[in-house]
C-alpha positions as CSV (number, residue, x, y, z in Angstrom):
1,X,-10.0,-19.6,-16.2
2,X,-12.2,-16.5,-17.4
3,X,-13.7,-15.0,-14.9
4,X,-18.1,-14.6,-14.9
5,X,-19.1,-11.3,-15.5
6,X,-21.1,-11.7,-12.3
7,X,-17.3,-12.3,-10.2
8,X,-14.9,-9.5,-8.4
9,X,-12.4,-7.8,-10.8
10,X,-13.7,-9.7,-14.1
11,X,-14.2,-8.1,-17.2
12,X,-17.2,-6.3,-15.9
13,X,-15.9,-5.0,-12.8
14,X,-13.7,-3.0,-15.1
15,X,-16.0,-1.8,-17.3
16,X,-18.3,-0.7,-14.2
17,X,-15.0,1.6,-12.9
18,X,-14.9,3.4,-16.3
19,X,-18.6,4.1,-16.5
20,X,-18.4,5.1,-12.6
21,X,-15.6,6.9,-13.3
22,X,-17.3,8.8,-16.2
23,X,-20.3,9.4,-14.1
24,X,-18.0,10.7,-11.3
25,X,-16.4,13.3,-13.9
26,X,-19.5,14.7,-15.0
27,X,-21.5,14.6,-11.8
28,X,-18.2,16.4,-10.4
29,X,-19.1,19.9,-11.8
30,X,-22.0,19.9,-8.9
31,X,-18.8,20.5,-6.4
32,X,-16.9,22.8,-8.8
33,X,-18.9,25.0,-10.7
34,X,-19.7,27.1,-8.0
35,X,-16.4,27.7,-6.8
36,X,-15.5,29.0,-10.5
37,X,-18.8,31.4,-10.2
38,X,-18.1,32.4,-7.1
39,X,-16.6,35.8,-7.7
40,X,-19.5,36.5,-10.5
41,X,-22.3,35.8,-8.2
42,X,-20.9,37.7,-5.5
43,X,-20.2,40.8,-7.9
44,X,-24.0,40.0,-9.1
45,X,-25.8,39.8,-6.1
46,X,-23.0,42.9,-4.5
47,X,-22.9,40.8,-0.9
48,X,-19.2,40.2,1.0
49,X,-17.4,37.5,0.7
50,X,-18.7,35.4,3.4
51,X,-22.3,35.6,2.4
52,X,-21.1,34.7,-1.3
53,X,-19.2,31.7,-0.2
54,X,-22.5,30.0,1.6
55,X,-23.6,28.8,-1.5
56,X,-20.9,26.7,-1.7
57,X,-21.3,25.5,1.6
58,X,-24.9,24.6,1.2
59,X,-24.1,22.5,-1.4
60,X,-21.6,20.4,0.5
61,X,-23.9,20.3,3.2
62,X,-26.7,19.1,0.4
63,X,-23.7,16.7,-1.4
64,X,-22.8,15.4,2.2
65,X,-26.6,14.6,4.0
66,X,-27.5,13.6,0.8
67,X,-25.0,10.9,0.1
68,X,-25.9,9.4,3.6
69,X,-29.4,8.7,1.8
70,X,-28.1,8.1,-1.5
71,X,-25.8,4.9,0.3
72,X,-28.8,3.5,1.8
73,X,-30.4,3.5,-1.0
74,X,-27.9,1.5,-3.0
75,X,-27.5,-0.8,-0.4
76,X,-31.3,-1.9,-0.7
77,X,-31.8,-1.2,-4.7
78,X,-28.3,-1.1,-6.3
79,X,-26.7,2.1,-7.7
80,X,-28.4,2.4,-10.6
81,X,-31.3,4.1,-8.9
82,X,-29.6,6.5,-6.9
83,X,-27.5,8.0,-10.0
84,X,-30.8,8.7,-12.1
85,X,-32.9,10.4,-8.8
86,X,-30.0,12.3,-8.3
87,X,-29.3,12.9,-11.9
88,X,-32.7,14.5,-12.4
89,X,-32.3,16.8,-8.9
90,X,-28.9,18.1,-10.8
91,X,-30.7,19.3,-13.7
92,X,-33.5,20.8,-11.8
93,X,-30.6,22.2,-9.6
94,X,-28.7,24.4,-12.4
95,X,-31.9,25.4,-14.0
96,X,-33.0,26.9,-10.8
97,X,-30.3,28.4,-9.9
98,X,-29.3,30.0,-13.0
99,X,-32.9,31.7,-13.0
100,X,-32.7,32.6,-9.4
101,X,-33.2,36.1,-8.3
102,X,-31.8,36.3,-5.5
103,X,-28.4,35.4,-3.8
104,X,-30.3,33.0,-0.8
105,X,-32.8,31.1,-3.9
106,X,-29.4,30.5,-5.5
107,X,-28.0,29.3,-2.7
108,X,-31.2,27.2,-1.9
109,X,-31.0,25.5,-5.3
110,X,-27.3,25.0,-5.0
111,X,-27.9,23.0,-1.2
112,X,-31.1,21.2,-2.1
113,X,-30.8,20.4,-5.5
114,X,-27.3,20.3,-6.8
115,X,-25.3,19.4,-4.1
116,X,-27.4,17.0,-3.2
117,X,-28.1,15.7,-6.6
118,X,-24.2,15.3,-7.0
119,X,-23.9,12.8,-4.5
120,X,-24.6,9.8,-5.8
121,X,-22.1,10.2,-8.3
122,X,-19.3,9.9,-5.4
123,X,-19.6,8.1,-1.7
124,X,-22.5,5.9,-3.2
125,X,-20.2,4.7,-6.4
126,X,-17.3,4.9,-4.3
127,X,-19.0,2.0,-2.1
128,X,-20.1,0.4,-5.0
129,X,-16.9,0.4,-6.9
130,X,-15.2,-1.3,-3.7
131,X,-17.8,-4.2,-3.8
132,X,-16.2,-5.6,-7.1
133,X,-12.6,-5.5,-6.3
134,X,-10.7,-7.2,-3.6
135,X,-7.3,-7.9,-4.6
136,X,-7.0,-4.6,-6.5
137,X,-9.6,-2.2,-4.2
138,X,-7.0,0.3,-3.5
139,X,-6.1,1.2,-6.6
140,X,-9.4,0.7,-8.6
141,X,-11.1,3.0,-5.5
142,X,-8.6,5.1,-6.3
143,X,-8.9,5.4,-10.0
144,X,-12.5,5.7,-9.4
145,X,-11.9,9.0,-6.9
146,X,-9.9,10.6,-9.5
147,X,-13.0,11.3,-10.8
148,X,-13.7,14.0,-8.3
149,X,-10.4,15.8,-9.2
150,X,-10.4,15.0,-12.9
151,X,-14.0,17.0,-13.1
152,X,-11.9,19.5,-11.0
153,X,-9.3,19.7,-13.5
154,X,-11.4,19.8,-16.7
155,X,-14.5,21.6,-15.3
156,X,-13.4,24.9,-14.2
157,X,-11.4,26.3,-17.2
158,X,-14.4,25.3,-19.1
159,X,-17.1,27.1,-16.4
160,X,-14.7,30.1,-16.1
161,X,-14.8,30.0,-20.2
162,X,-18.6,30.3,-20.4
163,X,-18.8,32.4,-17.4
164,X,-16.6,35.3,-19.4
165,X,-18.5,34.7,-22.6
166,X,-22.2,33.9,-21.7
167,X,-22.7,34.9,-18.2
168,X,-22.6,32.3,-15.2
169,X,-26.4,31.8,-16.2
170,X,-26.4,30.8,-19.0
171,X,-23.7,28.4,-18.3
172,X,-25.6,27.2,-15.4
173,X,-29.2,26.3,-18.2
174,X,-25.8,24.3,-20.1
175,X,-24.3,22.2,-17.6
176,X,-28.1,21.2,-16.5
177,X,-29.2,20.1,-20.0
178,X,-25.6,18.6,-20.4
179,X,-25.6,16.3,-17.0
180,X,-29.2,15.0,-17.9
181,X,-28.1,13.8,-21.4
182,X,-24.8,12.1,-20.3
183,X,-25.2,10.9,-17.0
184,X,-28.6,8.9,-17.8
185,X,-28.0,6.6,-20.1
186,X,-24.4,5.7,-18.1
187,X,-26.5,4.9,-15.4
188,X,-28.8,2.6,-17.2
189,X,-25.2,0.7,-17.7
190,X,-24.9,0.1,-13.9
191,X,-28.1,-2.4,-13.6
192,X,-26.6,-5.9,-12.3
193,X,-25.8,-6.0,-8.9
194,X,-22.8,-6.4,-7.2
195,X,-21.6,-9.9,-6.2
196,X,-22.4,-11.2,-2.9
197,X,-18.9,-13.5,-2.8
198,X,-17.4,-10.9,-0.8
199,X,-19.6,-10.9,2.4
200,X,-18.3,-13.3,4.6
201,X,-19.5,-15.4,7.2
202,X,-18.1,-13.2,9.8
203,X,-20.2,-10.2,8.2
204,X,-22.9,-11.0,10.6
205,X,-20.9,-10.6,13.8
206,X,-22.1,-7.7,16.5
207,X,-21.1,-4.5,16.1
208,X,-19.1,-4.6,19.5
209,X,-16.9,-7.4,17.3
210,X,-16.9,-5.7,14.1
211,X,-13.7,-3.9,14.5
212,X,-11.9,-6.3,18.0
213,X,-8.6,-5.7,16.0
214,X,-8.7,-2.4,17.2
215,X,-10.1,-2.7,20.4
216,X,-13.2,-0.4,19.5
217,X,-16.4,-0.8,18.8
218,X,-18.4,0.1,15.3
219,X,-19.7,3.3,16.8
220,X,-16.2,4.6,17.8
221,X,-14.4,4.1,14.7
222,X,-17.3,5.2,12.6
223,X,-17.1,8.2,15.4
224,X,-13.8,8.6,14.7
225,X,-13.5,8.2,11.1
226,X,-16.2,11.0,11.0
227,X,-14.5,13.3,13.1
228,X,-11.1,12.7,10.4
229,X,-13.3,13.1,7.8
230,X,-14.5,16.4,9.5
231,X,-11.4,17.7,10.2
232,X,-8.6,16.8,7.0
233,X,-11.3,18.3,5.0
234,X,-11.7,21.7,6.7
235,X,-7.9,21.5,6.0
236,X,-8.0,20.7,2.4
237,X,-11.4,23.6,1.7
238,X,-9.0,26.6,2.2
239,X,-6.5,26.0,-0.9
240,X,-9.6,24.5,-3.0
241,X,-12.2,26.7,-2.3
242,X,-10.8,30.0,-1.7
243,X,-7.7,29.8,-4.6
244,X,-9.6,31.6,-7.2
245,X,-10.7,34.2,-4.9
246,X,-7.4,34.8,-3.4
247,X,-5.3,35.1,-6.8
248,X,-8.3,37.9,-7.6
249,X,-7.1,39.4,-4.4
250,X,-3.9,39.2,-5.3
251,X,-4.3,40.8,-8.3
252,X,-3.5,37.7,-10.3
253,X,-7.0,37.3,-11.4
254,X,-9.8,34.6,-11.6
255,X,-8.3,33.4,-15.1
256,X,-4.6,32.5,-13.4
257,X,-6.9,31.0,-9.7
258,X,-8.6,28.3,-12.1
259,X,-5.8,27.4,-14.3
260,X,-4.1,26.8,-11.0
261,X,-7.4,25.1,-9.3
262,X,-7.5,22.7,-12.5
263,X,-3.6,22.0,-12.0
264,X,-4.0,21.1,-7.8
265,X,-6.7,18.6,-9.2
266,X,-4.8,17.5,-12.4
267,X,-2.3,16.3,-10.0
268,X,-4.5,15.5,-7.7
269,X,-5.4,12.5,-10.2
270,X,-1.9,11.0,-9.9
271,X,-1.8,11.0,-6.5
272,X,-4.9,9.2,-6.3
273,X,-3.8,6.7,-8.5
274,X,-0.1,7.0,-7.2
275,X,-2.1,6.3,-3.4
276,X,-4.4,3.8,-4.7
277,X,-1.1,1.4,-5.3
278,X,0.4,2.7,-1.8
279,X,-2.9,1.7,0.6
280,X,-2.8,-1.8,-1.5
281,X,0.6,-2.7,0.0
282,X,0.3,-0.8,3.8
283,X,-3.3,-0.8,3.9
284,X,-5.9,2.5,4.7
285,X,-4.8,3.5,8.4
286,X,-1.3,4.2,6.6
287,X,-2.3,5.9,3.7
288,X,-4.3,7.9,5.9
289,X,-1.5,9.2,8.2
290,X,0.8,9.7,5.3
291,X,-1.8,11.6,2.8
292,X,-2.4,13.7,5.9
293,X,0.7,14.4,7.4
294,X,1.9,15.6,3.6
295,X,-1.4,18.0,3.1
296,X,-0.2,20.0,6.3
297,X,3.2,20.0,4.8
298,X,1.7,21.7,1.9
299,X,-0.4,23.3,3.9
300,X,2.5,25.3,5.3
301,X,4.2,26.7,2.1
302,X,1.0,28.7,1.3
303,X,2.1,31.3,5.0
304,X,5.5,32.4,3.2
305,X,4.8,32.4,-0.7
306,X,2.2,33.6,-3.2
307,X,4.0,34.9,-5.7
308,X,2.2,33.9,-9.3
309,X,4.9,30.9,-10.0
310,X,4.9,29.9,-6.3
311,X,1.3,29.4,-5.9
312,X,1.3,27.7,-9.4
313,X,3.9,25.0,-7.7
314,X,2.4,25.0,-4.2
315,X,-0.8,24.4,-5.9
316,X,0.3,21.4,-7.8
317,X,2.1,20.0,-4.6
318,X,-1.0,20.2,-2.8
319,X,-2.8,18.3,-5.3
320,X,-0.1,15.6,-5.1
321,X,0.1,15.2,-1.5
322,X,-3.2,15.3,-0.7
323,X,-5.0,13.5,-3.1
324,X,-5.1,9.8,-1.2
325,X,-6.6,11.2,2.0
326,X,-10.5,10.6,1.1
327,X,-10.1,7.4,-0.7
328,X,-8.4,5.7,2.4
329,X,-11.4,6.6,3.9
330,X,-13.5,4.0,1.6
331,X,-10.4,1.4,2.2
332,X,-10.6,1.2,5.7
333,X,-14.2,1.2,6.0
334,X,-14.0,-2.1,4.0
335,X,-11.3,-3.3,5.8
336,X,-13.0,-3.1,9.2
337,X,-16.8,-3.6,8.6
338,X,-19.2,-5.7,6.7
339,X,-19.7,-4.8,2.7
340,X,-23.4,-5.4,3.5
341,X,-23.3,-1.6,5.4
342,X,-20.4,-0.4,2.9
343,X,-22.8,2.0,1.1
344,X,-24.2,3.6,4.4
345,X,-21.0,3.7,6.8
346,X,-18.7,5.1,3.2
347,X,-21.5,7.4,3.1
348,X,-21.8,8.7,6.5
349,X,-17.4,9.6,6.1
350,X,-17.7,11.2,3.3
351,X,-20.7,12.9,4.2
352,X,-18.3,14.3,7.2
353,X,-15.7,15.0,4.8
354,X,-17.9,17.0,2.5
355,X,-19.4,18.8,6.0
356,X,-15.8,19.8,6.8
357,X,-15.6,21.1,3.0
358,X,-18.3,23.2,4.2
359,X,-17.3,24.5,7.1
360,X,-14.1,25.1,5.8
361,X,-15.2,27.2,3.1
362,X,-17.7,29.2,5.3
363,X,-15.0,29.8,8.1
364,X,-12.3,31.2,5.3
365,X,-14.4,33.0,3.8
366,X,-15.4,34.7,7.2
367,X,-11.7,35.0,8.6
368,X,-11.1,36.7,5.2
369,X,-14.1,39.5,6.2
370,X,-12.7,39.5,9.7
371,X,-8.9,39.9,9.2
372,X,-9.0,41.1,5.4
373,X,-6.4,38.7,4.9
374,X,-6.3,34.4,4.1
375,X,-2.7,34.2,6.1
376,X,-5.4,33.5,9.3
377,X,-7.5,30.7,7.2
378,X,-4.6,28.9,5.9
379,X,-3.5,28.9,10.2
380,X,-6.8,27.8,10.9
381,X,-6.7,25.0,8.4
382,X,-3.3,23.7,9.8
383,X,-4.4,23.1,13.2
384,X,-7.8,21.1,12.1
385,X,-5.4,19.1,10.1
386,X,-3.0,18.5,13.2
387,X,-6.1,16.6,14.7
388,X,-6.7,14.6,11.4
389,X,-3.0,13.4,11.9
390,X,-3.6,12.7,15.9
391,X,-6.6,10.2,14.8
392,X,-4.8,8.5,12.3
393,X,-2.1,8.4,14.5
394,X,-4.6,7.0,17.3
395,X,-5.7,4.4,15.2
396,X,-2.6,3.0,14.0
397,X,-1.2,2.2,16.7
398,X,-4.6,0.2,18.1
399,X,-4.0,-1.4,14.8
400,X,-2.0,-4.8,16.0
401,X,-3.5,-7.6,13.9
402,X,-5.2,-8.6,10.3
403,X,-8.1,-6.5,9.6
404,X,-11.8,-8.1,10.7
405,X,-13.2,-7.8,7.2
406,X,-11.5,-8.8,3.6
């Protein structure tokens, strides 16, 4: 029988996770855009590379605090809302930063406006994605988070394109006018909420029996999932942020760092999708430990090679073995807690996640000043993802029945 259009993976469920997944494309260049312009702004502004790498991290901060907000406010009035507030904070965003002055207004409008105007376009969809699949959630969460790399693949040869040819400005007054005609009327596309079928009865347990399957509370795995969050994407920051600034170092140039940028996300996509069918069959904790285990793997080859065709492979290996790390995130949060707080407790791990994208940017950026060198960064990005792996690792093996939630 035909499923409603109102039911779990029906015809409209579908069509939500291409329209989400558009929106995630194009709200994507808030993350992305400023790691392309990076070396222009700092050559602009004439600052080092630590102080040029804040704005970047003020923007995850913005992405991350403001996704905690943005979740909340899907919960109570559907996603629809959130994507056009934060729609309208993007444009305002690019236009103000492309006229800013100054390297600490640009970095202002970056935190306060873009980055957090690009959040709604991930945790708060992400959560809102998972509410209309159950049988299929991995992989249509993870077809949905490929957004975030496909805007990495497509958007930085195109920024890096303009940059060279109309100044990162310019650019900046293009993507703003560019987001506010696309991503509005996708958003008006999103108005039906999401069905109720899959909140159970047991939804309304305490949070001390939200998670008895693995002998924790609410508070300690959301503690917990935070502090992974934190610390895989601290990890995952050096390679992403820093790669077009270290090929420039290198000698290579900022040309050859986003053609290989674009190629860690372009394969970051198939591993999402690739993970998506993976964490359907062993379920999130799994997928966790194995996404994670393989970035530090990755992680590793950066120490002995950096020649031009070496980092152009290492780069597309990191891509692939990393890319199902934050979506397992959203999978085990609806595996262990009610999809009543699915938009607020998704938020709050990504929102970690995107703080450790921060922090990870900042630090590399400041053991690069410090040393002169990225060999310390990519050290200090393997031990933060050695804890990632001792959480999973934790978890799993607490993990000894059926998950509380379906």
């Amino acid at each position: 029988m035909k499923s409603a259009p109102g039911q779990v993976e029906s015809a409209n469920a579908w069509l939500r996770l291409v329209v989400s997944l558009a929106l995630s494309t194009i709200g994507g260049v808030g993350m992305w855009s400023v790691v392309v312009a990076l070396p222009a702004v700092q050559m602009e502004f004439a600052v080092a590379r630590g102080e040029a790498s804040l704005p970047y991290t003020l923007t995850m901060i913005g992405f991350g605090l403001s996704s905690i907000v943005m979740g909340r406010l899907a919960d109570r009035f559907g996603i629809m809302v959130p994507v056009i507030v934060c729609t309208v904070a993007m444009t305002l965003g690019y236009t103000a930063a492309g006229a800013a002055p100054s390297l600490w207004l640009y970095t202002l409008a970056q935190g306060l406006l873009i980055g957090a105007g690009s959040a709604a376009t991930f945790a708060p969809l992400l959560a809102h994605v998972s509410l209309w699949f159950a049988r299929r959630r991995g992989i249509a969460v993870a077809i949905f988070a490929s957004g975030n790399y496909l805007a990495g693949t497509v958007w930085p040869p195109i920024v890096q394109h303009f940059i060279q040819t109309a100044g990162w400005r310019d650019t900046y007054f293009g993507i703003g006018v560019f987001c506010l005609a696309t991503m509005v009327p996708l958003a008006l596309l999103l108005r039906r909420p999401p069905p109720r079928e899959l909140e159970l009865s047991g939804s309304r347990a305490t949070p001390a029996a939200a998670v008895h399957t693995l002998g924790l509370s609410s508070g300690a795995l959301q503690v917990l999932l935070v502090a992974a969050g934190l610390c895989c994407c601290v990890a995952m920051s050096m390679p992403q942020v820093h790669l077009v600034a270290y090929c420039s170092d290198l000698g290579y140039g900022p040309a050859r760092g986003a053609e290989m940028l674009s190629l860690m996300l372009a394969a970051g996509i198939v591993s999402r999708v690739s993970f998506g069918f993976i964490c359907d069959r062993i379920g999130g904790l799994r997928t966790l430990l194995l996404g994670s285990s393989l970035q530090g793997i990755a992680l590793l080859l950066f120490l002995p090679f950096n020649g031009l065709v070496s980092l152009y492979i290492i780069s597309a290996l990191f891509g692939l073995f990393q890319g199902g790390i934050v979506p397992s995130y959203a999978i085990i949060v609806r595996e262990f807690f009610p999809s009543r707080e699915a938009g607020a407790r998704v938020g709050a791990v990504i929102t970690a996640t995107l703080f450790g994208m921060a922090l990870g940017g900042w630090m590399s950026g400041v053991i690069f000043d410090l040393t002169g060198s990225y060999r310390a960064a990519f050290v200090n990005g393997i031990v933060f993802n050695l804890i990632n792996v001792s959480i999973a690792l934790f978890l799993l093996r607490r993990s000894t029945a059926r998950p509380a939630f379906a």
